[in-house]
LUMSEKOL-346516 format. One record per residue (C-alpha): x, y, z; residue in three letters. Coordinates in steps of 0.001 Angstrom, whole numbers, plus 500000, padded with zeros to 6 digits. Layout:
<u X | v Y | w Z | res Ala>
...
end
This chain:
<u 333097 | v 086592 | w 713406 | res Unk>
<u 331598 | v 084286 | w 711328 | res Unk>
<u 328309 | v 085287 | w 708977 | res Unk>
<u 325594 | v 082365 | w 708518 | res Unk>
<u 324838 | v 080786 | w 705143 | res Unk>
<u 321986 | v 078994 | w 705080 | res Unk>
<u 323563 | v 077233 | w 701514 | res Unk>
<u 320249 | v 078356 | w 699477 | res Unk>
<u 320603 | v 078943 | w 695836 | res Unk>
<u 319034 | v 080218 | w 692744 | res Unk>
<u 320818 | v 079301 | w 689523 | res Unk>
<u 320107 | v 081407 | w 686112 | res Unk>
<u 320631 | v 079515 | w 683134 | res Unk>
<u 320310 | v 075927 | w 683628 | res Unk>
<u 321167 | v 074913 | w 679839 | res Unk>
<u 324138 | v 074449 | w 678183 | res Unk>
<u 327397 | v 074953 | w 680712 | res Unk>
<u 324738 | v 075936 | w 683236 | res Unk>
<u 323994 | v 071576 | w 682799 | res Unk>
<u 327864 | v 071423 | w 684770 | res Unk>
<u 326461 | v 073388 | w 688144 | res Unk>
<u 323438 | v 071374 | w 688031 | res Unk>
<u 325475 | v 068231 | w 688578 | res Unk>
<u 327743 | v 070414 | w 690784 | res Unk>
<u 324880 | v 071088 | w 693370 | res Unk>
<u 323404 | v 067560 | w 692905 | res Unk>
<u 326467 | v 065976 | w 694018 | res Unk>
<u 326456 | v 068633 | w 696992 | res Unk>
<u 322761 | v 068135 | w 698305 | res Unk>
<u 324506 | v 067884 | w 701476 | res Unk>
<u 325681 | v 071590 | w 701745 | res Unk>
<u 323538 | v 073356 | w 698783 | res Unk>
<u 319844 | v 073805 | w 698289 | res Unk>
<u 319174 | v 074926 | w 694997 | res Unk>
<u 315077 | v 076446 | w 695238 | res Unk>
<u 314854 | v 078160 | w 692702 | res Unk>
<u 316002 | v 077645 | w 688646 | res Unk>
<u 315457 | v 079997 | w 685611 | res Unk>
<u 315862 | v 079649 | w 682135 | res Unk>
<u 314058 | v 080937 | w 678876 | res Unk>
<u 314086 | v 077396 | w 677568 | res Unk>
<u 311228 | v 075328 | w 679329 | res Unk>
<u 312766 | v 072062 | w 678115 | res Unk>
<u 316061 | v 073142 | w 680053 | res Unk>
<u 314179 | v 073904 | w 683260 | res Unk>
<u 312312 | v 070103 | w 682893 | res Unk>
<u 315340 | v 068820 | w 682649 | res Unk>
<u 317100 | v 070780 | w 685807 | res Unk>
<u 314508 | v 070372 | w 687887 | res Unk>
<u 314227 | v 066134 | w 687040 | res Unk>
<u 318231 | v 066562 | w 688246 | res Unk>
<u 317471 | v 068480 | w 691488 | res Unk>
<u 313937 | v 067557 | w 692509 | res Unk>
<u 312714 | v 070902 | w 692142 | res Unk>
<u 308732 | v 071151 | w 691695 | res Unk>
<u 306780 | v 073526 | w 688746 | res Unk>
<u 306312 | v 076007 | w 691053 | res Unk>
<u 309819 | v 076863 | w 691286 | res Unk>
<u 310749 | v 076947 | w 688064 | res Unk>
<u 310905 | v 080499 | w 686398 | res Unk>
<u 311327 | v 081708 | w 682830 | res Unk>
<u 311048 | v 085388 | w 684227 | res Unk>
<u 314221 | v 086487 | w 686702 | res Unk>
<u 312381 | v 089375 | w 688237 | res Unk>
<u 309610 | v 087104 | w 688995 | res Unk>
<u 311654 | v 084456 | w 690869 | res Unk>
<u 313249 | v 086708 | w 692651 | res Unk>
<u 310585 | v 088225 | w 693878 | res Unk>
<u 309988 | v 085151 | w 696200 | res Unk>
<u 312998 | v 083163 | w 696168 | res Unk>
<u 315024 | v 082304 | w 699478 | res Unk>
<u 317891 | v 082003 | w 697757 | res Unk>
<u 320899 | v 084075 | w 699481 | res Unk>
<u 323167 | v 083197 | w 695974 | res Unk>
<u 322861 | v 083396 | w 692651 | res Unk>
<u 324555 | v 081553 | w 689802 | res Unk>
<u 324460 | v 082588 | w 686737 | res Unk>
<u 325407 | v 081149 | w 683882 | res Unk>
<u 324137 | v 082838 | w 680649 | res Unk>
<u 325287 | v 084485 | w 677528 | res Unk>
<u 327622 | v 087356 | w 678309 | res Unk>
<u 324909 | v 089986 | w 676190 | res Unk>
<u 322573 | v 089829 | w 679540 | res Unk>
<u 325001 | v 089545 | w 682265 | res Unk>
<u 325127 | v 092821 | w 683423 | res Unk>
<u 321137 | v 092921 | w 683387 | res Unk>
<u 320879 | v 089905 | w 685669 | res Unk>
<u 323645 | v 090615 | w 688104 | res Unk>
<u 322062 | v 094122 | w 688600 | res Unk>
<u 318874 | v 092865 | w 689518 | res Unk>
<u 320583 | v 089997 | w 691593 | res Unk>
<u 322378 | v 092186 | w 693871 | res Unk>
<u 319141 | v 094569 | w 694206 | res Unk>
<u 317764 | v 091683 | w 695569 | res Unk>
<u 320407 | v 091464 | w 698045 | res Unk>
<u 321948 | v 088318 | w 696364 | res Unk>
<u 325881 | v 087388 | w 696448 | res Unk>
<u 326111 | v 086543 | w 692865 | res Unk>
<u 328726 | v 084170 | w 691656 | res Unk>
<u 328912 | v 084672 | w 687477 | res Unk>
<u 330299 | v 082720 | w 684676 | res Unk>
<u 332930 | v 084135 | w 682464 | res Unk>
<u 333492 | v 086163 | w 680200 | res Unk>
<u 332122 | v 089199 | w 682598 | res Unk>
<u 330404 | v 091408 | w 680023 | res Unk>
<u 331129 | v 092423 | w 676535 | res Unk>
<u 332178 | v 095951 | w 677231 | res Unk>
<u 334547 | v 097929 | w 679981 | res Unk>
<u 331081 | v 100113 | w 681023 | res Unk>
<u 329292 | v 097177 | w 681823 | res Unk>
<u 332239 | v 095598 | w 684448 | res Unk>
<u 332559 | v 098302 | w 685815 | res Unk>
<u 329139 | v 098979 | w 686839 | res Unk>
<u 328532 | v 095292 | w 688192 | res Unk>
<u 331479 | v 095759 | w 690264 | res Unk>
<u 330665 | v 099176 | w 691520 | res Unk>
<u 326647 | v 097910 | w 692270 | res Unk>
<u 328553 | v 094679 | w 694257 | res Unk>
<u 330205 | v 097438 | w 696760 | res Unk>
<u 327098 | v 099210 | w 697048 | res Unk>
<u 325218 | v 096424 | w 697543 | res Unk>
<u 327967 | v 094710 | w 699834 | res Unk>
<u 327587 | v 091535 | w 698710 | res Unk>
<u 329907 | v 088927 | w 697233 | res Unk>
<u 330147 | v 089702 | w 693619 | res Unk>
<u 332110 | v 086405 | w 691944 | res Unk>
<u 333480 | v 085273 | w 688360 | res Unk>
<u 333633 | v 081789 | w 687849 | res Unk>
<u 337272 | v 081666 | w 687191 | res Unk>
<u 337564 | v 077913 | w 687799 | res Unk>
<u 340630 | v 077043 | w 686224 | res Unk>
<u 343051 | v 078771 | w 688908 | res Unk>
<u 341593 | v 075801 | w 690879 | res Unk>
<u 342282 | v 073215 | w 688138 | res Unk>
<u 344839 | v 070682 | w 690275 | res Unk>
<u 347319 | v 071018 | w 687556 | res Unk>
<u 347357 | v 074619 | w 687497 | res Unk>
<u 347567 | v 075274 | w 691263 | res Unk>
<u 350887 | v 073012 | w 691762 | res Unk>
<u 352595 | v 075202 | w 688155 | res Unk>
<u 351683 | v 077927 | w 690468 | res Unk>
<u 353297 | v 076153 | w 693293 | res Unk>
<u 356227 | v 075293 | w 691326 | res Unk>
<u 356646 | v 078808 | w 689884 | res Unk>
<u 356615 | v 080758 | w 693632 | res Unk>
<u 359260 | v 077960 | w 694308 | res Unk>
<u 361460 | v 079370 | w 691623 | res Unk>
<u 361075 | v 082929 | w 692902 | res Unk>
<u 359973 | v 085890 | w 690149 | res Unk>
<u 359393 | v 085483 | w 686415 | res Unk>
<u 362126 | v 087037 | w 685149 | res Unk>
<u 361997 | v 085711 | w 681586 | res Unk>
<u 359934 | v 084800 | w 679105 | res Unk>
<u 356732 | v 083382 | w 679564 | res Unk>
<u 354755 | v 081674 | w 676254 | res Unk>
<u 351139 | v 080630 | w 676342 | res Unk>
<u 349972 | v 077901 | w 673116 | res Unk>
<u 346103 | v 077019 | w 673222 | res Unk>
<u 344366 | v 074815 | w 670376 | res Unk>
<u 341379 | v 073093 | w 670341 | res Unk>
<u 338771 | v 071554 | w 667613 | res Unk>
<u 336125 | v 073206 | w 669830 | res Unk>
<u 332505 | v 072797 | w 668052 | res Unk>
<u 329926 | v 073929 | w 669952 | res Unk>
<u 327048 | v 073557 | w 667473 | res Unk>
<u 325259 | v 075980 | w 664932 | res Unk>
<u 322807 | v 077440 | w 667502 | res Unk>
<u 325634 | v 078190 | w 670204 | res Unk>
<u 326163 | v 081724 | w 671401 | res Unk>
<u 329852 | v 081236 | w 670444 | res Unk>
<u 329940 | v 080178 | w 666988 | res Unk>
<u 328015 | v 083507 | w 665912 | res Unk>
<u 329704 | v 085633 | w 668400 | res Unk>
<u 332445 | v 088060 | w 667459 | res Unk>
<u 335661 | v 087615 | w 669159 | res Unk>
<u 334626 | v 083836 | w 670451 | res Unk>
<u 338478 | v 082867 | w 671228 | res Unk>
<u 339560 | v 085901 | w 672314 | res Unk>
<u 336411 | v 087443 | w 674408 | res Unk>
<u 335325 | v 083750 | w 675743 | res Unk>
<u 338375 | v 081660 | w 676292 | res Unk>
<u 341305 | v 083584 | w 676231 | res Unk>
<u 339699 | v 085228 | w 679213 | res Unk>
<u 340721 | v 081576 | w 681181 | res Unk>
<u 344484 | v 081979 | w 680208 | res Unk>
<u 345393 | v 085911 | w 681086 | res Unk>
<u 343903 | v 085186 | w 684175 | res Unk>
<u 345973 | v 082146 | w 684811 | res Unk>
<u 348550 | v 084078 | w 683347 | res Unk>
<u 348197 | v 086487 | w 686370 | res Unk>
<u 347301 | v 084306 | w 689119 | res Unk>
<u 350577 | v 082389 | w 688037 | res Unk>
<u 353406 | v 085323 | w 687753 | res Unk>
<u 351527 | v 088166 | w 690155 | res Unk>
<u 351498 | v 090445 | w 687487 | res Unk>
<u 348487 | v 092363 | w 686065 | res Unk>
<u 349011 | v 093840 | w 682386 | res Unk>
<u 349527 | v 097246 | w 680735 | res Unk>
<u 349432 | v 096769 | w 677016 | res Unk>
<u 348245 | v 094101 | w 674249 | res Unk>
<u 348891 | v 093582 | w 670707 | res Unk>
<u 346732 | v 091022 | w 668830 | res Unk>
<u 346091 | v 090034 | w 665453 | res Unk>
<u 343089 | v 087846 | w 665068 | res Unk>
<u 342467 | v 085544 | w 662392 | res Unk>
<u 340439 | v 082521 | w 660986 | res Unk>
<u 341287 | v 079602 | w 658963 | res Unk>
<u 339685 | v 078549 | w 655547 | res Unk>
<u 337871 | v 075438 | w 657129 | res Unk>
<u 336366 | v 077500 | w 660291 | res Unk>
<u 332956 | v 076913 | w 661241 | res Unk>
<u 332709 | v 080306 | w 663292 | res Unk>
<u 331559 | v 083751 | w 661836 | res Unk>
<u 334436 | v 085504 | w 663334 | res Unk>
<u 338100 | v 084841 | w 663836 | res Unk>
<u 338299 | v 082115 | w 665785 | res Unk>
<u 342843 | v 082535 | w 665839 | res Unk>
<u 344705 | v 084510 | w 667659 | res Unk>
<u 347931 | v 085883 | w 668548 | res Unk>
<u 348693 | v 088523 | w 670501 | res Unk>
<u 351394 | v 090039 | w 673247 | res Unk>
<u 350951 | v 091309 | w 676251 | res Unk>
<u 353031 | v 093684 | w 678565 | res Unk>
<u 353180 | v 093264 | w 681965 | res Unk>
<u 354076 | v 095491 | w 684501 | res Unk>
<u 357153 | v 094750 | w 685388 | res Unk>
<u 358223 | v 094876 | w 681661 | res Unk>
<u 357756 | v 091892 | w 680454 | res Unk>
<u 356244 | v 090844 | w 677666 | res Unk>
<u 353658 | v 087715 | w 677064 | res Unk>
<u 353528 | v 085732 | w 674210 | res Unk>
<u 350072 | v 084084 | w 672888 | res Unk>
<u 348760 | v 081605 | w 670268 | res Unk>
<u 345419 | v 079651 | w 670292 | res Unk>
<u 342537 | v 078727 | w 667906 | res Unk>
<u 339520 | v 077535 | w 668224 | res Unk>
<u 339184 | v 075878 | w 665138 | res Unk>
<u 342343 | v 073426 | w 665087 | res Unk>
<u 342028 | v 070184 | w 664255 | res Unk>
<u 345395 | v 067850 | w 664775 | res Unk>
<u 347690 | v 068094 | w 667684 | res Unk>
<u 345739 | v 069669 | w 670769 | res Unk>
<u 346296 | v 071322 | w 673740 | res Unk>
<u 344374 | v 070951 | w 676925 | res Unk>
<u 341611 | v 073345 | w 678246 | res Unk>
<u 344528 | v 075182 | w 680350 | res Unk>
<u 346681 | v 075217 | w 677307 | res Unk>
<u 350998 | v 074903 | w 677116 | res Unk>
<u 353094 | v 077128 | w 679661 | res Unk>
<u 356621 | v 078021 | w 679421 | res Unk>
<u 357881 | v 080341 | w 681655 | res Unk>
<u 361845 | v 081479 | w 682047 | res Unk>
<u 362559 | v 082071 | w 685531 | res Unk>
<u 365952 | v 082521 | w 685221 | res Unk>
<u 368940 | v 082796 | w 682921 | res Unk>
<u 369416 | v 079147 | w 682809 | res Unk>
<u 365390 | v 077855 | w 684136 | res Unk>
<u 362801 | v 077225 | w 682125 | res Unk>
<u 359029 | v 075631 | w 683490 | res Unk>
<u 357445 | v 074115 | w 681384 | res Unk>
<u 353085 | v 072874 | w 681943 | res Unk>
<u 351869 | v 070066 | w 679160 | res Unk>
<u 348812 | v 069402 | w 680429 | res Unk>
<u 349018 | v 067766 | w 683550 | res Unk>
<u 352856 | v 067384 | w 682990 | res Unk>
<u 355503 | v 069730 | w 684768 | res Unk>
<u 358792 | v 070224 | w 683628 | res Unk>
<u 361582 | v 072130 | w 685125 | res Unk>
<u 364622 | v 072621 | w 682479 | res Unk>
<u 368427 | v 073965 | w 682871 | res Unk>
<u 370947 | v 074032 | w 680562 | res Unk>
<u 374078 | v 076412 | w 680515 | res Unk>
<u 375495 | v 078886 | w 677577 | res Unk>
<u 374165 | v 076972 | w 674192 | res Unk>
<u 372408 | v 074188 | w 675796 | res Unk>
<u 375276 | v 072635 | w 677460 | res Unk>
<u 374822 | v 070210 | w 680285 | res Unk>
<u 370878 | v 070683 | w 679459 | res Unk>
<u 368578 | v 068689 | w 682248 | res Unk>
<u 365363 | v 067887 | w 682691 | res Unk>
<u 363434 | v 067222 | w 686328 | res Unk>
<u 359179 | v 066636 | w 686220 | res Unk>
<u 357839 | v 067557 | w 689137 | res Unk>
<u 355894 | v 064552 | w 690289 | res Unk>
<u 352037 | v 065378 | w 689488 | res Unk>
<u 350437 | v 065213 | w 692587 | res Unk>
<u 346612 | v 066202 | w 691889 | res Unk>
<u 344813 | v 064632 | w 695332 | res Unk>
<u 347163 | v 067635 | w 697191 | res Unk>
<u 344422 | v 070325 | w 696022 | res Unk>
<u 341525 | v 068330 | w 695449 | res Unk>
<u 337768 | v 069406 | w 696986 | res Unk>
<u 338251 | v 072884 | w 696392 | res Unk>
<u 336646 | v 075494 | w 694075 | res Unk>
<u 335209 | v 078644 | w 693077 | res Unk>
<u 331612 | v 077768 | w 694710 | res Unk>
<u 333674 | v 076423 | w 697512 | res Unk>
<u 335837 | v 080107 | w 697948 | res Unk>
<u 332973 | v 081991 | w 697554 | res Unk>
<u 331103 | v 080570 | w 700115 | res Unk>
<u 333927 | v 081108 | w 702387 | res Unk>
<u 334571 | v 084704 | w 701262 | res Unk>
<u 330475 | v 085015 | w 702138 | res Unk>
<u 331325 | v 083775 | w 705921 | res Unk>
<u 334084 | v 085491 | w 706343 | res Unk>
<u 332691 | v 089028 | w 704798 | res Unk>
<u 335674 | v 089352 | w 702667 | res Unk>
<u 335814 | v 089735 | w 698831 | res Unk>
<u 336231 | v 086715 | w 696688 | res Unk>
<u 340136 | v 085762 | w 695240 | res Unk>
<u 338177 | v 085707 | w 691912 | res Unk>
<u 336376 | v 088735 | w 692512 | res Unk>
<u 334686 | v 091506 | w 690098 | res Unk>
<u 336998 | v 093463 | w 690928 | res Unk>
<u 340250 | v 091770 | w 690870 | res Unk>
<u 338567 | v 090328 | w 687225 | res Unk>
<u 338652 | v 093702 | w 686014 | res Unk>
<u 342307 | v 093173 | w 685578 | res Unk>
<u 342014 | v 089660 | w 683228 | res Unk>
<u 338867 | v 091312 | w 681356 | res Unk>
<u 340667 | v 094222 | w 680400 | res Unk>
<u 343002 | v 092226 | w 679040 | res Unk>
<u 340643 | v 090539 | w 676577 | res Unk>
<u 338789 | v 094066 | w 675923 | res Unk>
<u 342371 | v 095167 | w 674669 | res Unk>
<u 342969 | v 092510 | w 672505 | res Unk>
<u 339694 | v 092444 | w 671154 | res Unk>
<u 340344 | v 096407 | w 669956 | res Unk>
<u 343778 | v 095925 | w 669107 | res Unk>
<u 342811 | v 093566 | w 666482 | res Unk>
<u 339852 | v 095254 | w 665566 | res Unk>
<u 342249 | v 098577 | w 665140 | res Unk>
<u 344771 | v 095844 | w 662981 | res Unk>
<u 347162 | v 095022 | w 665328 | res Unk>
<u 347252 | v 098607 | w 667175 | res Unk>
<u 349440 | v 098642 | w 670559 | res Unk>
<u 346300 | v 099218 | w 673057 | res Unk>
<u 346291 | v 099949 | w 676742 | res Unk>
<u 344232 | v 097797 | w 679290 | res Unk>
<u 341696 | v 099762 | w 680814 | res Unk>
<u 341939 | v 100315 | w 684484 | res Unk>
<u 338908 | v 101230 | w 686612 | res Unk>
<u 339273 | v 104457 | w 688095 | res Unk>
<u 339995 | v 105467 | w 691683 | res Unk>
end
């Protein structure tokens, strides 16, 4: 049986990245209603309410004050990771579904308690994983269940000149690669083989010319549970050759198979004993196949169907503990450290 949503919305944090689901939900008038906005930055809220026509009465620098009246069944939020576990706890009290951007929080305490208030509360309880619905990224998935289980190797490469600006959460944040973007590629790297992780190694680092307080490098391994092991490299302060957003993929799927992602470019390789009678076949890039579909599109869905999310809280415990790990390993200089697992 179907459950009604009415397609109401309140949206925390209109600034910044929170700017991208303003133009989301003005390009989707048709199906969204967004009544309510909040943000501690007045200029932000003039500027997302010009966007979606929403009048000075709706427009809130206090959350518990908006939703005290708000007809919003959803929340979005899209704020620092320091307050997320405030605001999604006062979301769901309100009897929101809550979809929330990544990373989830900055400790394991603070997951964990968002997802266990979501069950209580049972409502939808969301991270905005949105590159698992990149185009590009859902055919390399398609390609990789093709070839059958990763059997091999499987290297990750991420670098980007990313400059966010002086007064940017990020570029004073510790951990910005690894707690903020690295969370994007171990979850892709477990939507894409199946396989959660046990283990991480990392070494974090940052170059001479870095414009971020912290270590904005890193390189770490990861162990998955069916033995093994994940290779990763990215910085966020690399100027020259780039990556994409979803970074390089190579993944061995057999003794002689290799797939290879380039950004929207997908390679399948062979070769025999010493790279004899080596071949190469692209898969022919075919993004229209998986286009209209996304997070706020799946969530919506998991809301009328009463079922939990693919990108759920809890299914992102596995990719934040991930991050968590590496974060400590390299805080603990390049300690082998187990991914936390949530208790039964």
């Amino acid at each position: 049986m179907m459950r009604p949503f009415s397609g109401k919305v309140i949206q925390v944090g209109v600034g910044g990245f929170g700017a991208s689901w303003v133009r989301r939900f003005r390009e989707r008038r048709d199906r969204y209603e967004v009544v309510d906005i909040v943000d501690v930055s007045e200029a932000a809220l003039s500027t997302a309410a010009e966007e979606l026509q929403i009048g000075p009465a709706r427009r809130w620098t206090d959350l518990g004050e908006a939703l005290s009246t708000t007809t919003a069944e959803l929340a979005v939020i899209v704020t620092p990771p320091a307050v997320h576990c405030e605001q999604v706890l006062a979301c769901l009290a309100a009897g929101k579904h809550v979809i929330l951007a990544k990373p989830m929080a900055p400790t394991w305490e603070e997951c964990v308690c968002m997802v266990e208030a979501s069950e209580r509360a049972e409502r939808v309880f969301a991270i905005e994983q949105n590159y698992r619905y990149y185009p590009e990224n859902l055919q390399f998935r398609e390609a990789l269940q093709a070839e059958g289980k990763t059997t091999g190797h499987v290297d990750v490469e991420f670098f980007i000149n990313a400059d966010f600006g002086a007064a940017d959460f990020r570029t004073g944040m510790v951990h910005p690669l690894t707690l903020d973007m690295v969370i994007h590629h171990v979850d892709l790297l477990r939507f894409f083989t199946g396989l959660n992780a046990e283990w991480v190694v990392a070494v974090e680092h940052n170059p001479p010319w870095s414009w971020y307080r912290h270590p904005s490098g890193l390189r770490m391994l990861i162990g998955l549970e069916n033995g093994l092991v994940a290779c990763y490299r990215g910085c966020w302060a690399s100027g020259g050759a780039a990556t994409n957003w979803s970074g390089n993929w190579r993944i061995q799927t057999g003794e002689r198979r290799t797939l290879v992602k380039t950004a929207h470019r997908i390679e399948v390789w062979t070769s025999e004993g010493w790279g004899r009678n080596s071949s190469l076949t692209p898969v022919p890039y075919s993004p229209d196949k998986y286009a209209g579909f996304d997070c706020l599109e799946e969530v919506v869905c998991a809301i009328r169907e009463g079922r939990a999310s693919a990108t759920s809280g809890a299914d992102n415990l596995e990719s934040i503990g991930i991050v968590l790990a590496a974060a400590a390993s390299a805080e603990a200089g390049g300690q082998r450290v187990p991914v936390p697992k949530r208790r039964a």
